[in-house]
TIVO-2410 file (N, C-alpha, C; in nm, 3 decimals):
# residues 138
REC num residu      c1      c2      c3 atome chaine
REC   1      X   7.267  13.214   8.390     N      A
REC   1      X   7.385  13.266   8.323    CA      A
REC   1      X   7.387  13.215   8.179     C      A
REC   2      X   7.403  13.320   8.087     N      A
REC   2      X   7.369  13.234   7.977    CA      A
REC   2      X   7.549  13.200   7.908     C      A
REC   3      X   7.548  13.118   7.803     N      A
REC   3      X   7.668  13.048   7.758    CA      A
REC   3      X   7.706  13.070   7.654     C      A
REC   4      X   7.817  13.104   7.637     N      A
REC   4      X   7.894  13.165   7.514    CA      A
REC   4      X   7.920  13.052   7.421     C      A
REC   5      X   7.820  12.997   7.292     N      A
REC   5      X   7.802  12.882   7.296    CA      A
REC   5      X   7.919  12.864   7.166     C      A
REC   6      X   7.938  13.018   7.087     N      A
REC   6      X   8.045  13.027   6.968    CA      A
REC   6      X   8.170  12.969   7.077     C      A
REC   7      X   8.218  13.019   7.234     N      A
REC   7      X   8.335  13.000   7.264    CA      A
REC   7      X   8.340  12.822   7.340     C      A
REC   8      X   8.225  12.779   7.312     N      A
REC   8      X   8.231  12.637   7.367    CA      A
REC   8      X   8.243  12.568   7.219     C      A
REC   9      X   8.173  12.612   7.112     N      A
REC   9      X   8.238  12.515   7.007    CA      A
REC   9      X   8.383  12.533   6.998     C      A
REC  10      X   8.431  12.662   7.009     N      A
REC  10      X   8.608  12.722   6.936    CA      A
REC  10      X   8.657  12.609   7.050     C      A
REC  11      X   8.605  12.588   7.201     N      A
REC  11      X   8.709  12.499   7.255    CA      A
REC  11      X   8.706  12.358   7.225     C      A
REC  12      X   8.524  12.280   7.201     N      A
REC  12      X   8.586  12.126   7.119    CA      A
REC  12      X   8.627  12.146   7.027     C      A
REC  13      X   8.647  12.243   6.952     N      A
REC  13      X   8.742  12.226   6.844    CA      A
REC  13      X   8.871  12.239   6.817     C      A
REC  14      X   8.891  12.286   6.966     N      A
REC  14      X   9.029  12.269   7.017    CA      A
REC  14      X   9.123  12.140   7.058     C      A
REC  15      X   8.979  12.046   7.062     N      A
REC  15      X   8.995  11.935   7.109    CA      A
REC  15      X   9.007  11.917   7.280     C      A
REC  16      X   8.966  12.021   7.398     N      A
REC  16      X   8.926  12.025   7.515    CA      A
REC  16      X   8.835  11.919   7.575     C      A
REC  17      X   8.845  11.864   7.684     N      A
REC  17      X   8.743  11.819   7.774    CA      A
REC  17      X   8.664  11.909   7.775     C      A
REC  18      X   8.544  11.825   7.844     N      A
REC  18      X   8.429  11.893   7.905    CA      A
REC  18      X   8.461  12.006   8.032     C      A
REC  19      X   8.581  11.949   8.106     N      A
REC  19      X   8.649  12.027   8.235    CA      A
REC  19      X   8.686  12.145   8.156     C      A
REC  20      X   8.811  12.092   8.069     N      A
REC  20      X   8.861  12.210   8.034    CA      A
REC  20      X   8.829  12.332   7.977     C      A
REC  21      X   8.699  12.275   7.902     N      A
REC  21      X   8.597  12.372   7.782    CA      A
REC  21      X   8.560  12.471   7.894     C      A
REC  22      X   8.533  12.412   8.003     N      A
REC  22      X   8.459  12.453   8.108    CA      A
REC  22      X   8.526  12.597   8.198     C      A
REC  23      X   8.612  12.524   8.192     N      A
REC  23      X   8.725  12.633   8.257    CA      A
REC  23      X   8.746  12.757   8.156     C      A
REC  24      X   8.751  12.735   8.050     N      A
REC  24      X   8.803  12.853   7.942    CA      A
REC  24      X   8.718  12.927   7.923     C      A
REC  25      X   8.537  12.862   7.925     N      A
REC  25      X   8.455  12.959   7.908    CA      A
REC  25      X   8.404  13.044   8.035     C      A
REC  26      X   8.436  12.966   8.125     N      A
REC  26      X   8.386  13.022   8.267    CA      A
REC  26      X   8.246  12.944   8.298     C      A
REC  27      X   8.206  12.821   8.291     N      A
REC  27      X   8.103  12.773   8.306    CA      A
REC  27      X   8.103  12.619   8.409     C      A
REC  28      X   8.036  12.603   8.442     N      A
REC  28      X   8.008  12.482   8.496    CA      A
REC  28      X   8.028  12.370   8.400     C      A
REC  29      X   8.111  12.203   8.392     N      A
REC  29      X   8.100  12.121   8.368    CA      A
REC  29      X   8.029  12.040   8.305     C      A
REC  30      X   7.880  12.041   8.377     N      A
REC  30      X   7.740  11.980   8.329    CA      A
REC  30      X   7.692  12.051   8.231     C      A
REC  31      X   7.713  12.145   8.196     N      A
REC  31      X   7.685  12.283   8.123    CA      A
REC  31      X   7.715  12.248   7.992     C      A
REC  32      X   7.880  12.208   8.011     N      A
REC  32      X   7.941  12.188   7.878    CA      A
REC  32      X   7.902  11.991   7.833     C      A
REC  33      X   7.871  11.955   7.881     N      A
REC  33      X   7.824  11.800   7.962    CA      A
REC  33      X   7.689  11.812   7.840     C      A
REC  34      X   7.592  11.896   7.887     N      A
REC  34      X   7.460  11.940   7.819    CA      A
REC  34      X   7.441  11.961   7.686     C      A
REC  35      X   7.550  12.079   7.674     N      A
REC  35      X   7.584  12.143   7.520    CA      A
REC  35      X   7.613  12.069   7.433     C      A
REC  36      X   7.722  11.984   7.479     N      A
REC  36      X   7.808  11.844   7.422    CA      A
REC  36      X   7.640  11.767   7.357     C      A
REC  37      X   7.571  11.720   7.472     N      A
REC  37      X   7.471  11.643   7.432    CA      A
REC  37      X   7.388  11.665   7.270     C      A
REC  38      X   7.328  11.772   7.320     N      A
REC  38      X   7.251  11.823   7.297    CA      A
REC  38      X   7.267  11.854   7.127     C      A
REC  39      X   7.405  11.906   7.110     N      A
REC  39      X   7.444  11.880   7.009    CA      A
REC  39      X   7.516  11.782   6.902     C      A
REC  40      X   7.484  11.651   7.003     N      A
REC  40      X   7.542  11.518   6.909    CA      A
REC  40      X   7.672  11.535   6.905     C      A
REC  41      X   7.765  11.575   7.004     N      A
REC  41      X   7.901  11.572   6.979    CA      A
REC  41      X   7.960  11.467   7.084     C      A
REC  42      X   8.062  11.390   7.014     N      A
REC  42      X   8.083  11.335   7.115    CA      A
REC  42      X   8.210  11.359   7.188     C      A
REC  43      X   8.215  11.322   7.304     N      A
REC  43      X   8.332  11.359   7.447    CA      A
REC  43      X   8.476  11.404   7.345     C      A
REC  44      X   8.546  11.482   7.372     N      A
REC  44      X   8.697  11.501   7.339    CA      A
REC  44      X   8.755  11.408   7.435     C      A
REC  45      X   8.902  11.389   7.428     N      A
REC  45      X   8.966  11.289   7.483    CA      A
REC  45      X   8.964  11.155   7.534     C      A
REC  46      X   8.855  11.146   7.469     N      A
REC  46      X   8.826  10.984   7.440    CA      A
REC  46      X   8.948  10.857   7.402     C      A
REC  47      X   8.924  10.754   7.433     N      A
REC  47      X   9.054  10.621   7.427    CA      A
REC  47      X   9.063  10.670   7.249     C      A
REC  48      X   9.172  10.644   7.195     N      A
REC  48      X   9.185  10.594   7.057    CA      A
REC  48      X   9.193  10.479   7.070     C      A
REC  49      X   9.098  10.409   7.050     N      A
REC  49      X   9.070  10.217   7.058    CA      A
REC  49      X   9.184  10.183   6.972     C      A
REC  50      X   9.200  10.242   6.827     N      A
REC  50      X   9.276  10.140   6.810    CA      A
REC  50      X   9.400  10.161   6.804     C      A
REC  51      X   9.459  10.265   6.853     N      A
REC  51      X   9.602  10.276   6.863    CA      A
REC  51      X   9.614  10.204   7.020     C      A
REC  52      X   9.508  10.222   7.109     N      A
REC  52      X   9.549  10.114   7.201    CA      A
REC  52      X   9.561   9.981   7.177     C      A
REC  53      X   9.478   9.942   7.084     N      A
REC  53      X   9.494   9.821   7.035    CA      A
REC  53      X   9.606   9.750   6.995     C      A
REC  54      X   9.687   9.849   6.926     N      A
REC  54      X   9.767   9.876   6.870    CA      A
REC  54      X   9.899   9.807   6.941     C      A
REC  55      X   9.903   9.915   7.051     N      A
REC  55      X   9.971   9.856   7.184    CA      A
REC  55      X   9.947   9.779   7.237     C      A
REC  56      X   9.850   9.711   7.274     N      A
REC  56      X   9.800   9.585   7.384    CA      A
REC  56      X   9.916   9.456   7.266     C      A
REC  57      X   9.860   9.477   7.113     N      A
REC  57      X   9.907   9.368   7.038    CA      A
REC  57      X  10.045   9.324   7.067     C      A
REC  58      X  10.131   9.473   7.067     N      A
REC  58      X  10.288   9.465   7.042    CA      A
REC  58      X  10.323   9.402   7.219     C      A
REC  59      X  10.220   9.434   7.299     N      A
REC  59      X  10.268   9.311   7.452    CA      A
REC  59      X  10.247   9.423   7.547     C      A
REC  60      X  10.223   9.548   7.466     N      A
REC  60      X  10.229   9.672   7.650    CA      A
REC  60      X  10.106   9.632   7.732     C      A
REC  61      X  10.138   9.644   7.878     N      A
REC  61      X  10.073   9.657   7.988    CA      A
REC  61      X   9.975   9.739   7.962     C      A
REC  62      X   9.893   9.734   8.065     N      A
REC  62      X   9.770   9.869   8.069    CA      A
REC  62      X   9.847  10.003   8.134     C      A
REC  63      X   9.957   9.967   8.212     N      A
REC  63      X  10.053  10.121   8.229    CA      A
REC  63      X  10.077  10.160   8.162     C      A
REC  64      X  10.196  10.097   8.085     N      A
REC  64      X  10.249  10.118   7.917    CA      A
REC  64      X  10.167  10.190   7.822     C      A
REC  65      X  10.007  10.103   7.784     N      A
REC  65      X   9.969  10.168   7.706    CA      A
REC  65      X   9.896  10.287   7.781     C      A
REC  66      X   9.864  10.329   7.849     N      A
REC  66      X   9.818  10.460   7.948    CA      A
REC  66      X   9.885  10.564   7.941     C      A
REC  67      X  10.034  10.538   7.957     N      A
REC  67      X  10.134  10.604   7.924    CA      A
REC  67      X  10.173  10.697   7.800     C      A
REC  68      X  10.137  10.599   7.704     N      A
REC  68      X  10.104  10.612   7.580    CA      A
REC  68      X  10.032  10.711   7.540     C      A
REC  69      X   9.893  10.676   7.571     N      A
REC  69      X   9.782  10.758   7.527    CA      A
REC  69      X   9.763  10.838   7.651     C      A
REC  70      X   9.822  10.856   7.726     N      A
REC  70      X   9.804  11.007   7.839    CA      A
REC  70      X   9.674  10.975   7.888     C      A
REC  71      X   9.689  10.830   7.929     N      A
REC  71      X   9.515  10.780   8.010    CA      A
REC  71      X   9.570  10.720   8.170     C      A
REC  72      X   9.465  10.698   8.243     N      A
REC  72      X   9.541  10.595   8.318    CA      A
REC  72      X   9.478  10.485   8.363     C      A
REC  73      X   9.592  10.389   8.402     N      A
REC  73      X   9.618  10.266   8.393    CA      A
REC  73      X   9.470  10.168   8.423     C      A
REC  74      X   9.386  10.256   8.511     N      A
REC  74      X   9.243  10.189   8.506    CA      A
REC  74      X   9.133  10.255   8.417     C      A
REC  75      X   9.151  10.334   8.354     N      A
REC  75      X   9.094  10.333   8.227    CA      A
REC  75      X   9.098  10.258   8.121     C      A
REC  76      X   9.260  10.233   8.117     N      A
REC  76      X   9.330  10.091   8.000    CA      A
REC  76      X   9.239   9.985   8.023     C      A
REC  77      X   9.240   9.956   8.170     N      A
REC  77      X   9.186   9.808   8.231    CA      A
REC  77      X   9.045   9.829   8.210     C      A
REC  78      X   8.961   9.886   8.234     N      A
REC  78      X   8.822   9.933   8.190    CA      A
REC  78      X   8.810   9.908   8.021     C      A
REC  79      X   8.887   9.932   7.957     N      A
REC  79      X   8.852   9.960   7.781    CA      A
REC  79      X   8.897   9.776   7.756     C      A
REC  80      X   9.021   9.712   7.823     N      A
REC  80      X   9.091   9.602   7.784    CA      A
REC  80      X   8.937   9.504   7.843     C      A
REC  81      X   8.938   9.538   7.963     N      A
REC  81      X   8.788   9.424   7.992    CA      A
REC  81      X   8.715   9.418   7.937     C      A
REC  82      X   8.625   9.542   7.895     N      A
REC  82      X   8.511   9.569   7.816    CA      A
REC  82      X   8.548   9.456   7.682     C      A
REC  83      X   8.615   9.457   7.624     N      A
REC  83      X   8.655   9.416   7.535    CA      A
REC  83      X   8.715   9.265   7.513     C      A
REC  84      X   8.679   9.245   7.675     N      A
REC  84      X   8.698   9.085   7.628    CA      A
REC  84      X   8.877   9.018   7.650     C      A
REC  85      X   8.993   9.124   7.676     N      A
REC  85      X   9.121   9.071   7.654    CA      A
REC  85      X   9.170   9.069   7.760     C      A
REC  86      X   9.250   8.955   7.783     N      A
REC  86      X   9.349   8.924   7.940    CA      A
REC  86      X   9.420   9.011   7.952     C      A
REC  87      X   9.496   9.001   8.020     N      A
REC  87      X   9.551   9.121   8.086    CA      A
REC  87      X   9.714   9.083   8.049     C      A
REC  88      X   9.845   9.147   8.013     N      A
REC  88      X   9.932   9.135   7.985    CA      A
REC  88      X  10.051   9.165   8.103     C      A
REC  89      X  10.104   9.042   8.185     N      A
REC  89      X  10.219   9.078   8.277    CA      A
REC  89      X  10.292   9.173   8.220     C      A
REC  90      X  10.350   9.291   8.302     N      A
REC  90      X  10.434   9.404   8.287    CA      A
REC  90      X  10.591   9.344   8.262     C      A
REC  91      X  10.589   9.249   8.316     N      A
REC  91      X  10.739   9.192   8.313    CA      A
REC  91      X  10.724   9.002   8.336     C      A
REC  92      X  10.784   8.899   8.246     N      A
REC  92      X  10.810   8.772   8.302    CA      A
REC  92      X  10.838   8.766   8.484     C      A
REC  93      X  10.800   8.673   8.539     N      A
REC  93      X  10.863   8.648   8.683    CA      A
REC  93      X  10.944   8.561   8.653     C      A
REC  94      X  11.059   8.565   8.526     N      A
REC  94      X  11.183   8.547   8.550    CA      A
REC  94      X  11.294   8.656   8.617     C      A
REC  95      X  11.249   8.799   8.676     N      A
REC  95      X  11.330   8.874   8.715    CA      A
REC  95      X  11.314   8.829   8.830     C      A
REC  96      X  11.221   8.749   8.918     N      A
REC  96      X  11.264   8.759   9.061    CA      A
REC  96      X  11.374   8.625   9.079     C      A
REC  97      X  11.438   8.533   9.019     N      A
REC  97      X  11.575   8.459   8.972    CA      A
REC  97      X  11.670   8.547   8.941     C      A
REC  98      X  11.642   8.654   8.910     N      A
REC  98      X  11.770   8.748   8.872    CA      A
REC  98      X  11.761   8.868   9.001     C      A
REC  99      X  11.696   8.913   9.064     N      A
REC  99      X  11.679   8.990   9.175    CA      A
REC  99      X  11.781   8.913   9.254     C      A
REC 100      X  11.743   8.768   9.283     N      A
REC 100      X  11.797   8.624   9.355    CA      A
REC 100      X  11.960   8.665   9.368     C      A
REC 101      X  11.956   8.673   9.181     N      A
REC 101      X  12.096   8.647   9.173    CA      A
REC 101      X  12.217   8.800   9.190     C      A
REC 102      X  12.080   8.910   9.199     N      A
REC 102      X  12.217   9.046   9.237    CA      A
REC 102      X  12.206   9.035   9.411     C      A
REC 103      X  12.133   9.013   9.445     N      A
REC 103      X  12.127   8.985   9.579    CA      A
REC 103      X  12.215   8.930   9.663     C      A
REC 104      X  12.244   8.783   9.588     N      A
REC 104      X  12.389   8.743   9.631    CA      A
REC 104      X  12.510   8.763   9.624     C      A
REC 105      X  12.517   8.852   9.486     N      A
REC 105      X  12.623   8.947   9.457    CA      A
REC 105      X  12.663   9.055   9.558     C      A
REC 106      X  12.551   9.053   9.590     N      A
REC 106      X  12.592   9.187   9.741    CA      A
REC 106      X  12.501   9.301   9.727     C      A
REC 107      X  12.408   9.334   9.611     N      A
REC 107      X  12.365   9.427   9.598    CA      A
REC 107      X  12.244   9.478   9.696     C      A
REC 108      X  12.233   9.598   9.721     N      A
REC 108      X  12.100   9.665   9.787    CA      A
REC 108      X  11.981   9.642   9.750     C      A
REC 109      X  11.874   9.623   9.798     N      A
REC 109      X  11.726   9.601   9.740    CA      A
REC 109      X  11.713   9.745   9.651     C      A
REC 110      X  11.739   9.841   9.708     N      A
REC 110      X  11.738   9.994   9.606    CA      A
REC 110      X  11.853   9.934   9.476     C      A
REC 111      X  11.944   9.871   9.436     N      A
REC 111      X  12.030   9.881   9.313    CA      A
REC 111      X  11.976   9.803   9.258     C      A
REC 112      X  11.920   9.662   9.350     N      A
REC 112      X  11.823   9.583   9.263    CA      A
REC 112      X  11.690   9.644   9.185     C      A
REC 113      X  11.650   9.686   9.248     N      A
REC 113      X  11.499   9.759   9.208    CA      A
REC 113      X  11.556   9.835   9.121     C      A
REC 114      X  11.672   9.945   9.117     N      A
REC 114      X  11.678  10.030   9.010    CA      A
REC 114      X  11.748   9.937   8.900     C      A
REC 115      X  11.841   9.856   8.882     N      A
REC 115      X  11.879   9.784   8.800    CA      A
REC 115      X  11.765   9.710   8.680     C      A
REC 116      X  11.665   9.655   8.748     N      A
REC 116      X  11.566   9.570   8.707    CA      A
REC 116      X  11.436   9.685   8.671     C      A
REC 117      X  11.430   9.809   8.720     N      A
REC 117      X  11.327   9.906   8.686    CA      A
REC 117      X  11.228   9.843   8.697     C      A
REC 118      X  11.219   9.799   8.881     N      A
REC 118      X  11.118   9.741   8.913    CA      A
REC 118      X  11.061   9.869   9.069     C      A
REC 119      X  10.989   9.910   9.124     N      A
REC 119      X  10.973   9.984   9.255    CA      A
REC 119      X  11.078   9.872   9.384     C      A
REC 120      X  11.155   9.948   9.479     N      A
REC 120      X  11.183   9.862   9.576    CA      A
REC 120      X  11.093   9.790   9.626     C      A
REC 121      X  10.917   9.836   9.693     N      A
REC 121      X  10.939   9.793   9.712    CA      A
REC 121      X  10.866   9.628   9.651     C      A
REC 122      X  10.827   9.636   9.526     N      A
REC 122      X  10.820   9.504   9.431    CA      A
REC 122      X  10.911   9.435   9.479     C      A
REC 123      X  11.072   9.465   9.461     N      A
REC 123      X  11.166   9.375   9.495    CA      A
REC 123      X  11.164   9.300   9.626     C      A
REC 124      X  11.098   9.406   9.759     N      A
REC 124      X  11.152   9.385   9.888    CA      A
REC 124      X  11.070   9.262   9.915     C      A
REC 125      X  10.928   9.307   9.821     N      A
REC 125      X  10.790   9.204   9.862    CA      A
REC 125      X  10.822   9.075   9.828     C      A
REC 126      X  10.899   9.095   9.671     N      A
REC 126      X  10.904   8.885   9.613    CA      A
REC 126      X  11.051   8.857   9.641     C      A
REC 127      X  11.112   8.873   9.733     N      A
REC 127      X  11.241   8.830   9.800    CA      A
REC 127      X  11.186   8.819   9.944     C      A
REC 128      X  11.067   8.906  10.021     N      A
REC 128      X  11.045   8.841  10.152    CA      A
REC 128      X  10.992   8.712  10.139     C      A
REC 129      X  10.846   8.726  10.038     N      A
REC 129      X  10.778   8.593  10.032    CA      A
REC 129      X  10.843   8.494   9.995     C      A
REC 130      X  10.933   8.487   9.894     N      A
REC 130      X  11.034   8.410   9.862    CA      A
REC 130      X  11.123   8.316   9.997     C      A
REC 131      X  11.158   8.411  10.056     N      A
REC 131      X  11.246   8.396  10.198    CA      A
REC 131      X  11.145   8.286  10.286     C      A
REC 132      X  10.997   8.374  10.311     N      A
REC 132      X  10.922   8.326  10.390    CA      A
REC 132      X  10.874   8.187  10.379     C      A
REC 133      X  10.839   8.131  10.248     N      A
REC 133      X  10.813   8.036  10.152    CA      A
REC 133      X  10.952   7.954  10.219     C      A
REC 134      X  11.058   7.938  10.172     N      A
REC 134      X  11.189   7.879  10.211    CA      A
REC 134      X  11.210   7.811  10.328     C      A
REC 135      X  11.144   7.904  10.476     N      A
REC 135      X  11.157   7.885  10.569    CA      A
REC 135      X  11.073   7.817  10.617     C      A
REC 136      X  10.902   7.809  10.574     N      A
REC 136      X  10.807   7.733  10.598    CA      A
REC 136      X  10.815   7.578  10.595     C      A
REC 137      X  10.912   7.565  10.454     N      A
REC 137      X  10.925   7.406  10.441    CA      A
REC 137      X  10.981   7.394  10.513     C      A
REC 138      X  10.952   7.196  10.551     N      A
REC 138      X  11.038   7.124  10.648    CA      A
REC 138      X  11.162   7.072  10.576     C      A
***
């Protein structure tokens, strides 16, 4: 099958994946994979290193910055390793002292979790171990 190679440049220059190029022209993947090569172009949608950078600096997570750049979160972690940099907690574990403290207030593990814009069940997990921990000592 041969390849409409004017409508595979019009799509990296659309700024398309290899998938997507793929899809628009009607071709196989590897195809556009090949073409790409072949002609010294490199991948569309590639990390912007340094606007991630960018983000890692100001304190975002690898979610955060994923989020960001419409990547995900183990791609972040893939580009942040490669590169040599620790990894940035999403939040202090000073919220599970404050989970502690709506808890005793009366609140639900769901008002906690949504209060703190943490998943329940994050909350349910470091209030069991917490609990469990408590009970172990003598």
């Amino acid at each position: 099958m041969a390849i409409n190679r004017q409508a595979l440049q019009a799509a990296y220059d659309d700024g398309l994946t290899d998938r997507e190029a793929a899809q628009r022209v009607g071709c196989a993947c590897q195809s556009v994979f090949r073409w790409r090569k072949r002609n010294g172009l490199r991948p569309n949608g590639v990390l912007n290193e340094v606007r991630a950078r960018e983000l890692y600096d100001a304190g975002c997570n690898d979610t955060e910055i994923g989020r960001q750049l419409g990547r995900t979160q183990s791609a972040i972690w893939s580009w942040r390793t490669r590169n040599g940099l620790p990894s940035v907690r999403s939040r202090p574990r000073d919220w599970i002292a404050r989970a502690l403290e709506l808890e005793r207030a009366g609140l639900s593990r769901n008002a906690i979790a949504a209060h703190l814009q943490l998943s329940r069940g994050t909350v349910h997990g470091a209030l069991y171990r917490l609990r469990y921990a408590q009970e172990a000592r003598p």
